[in-house]
C-alpha positions, 0 to 999 in steps of 0.5 A: 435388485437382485443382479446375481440371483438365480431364478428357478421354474419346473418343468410344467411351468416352462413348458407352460409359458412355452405353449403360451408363447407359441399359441400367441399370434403375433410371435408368428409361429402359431402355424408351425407349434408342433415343430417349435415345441420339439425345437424348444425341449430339444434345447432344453435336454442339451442344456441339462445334458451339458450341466450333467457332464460338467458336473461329471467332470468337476466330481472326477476332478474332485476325486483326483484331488482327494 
């Protein structure tokens, strides 16, 4: 197995099995899929806007290295 290797899914894809999940009955949030899904792309924007500034800052830092 593969323990190192990373794994990619698209927007459409994510948001997919997010919609699956919320919709699931037994997960218990199928009253609130609205909200849960706001919640969820939330986390996903902060998530790419800290990739985005790490990125960022290591370009900076290659260019003071230069």
């Amino acid at each position: 197995m593969l323990t190192d290797a990373a794994t990619f899914v698209c927007d459409f894809h994510r948001k997919q099995s997010w919609l699956r999940w919320i919709r699931t009955m037994k997960h218990g949030v199928s009253d609130n899929q609205e909200e849960i899904l706001h919640l969820l792309n939330v986390c996903q924007l902060r998530i790419l806007y800290i990739r985005w500034q790490i990125g960022v800052m290591e370009f900076i830092s290659y260019l003071t290295i230069m």
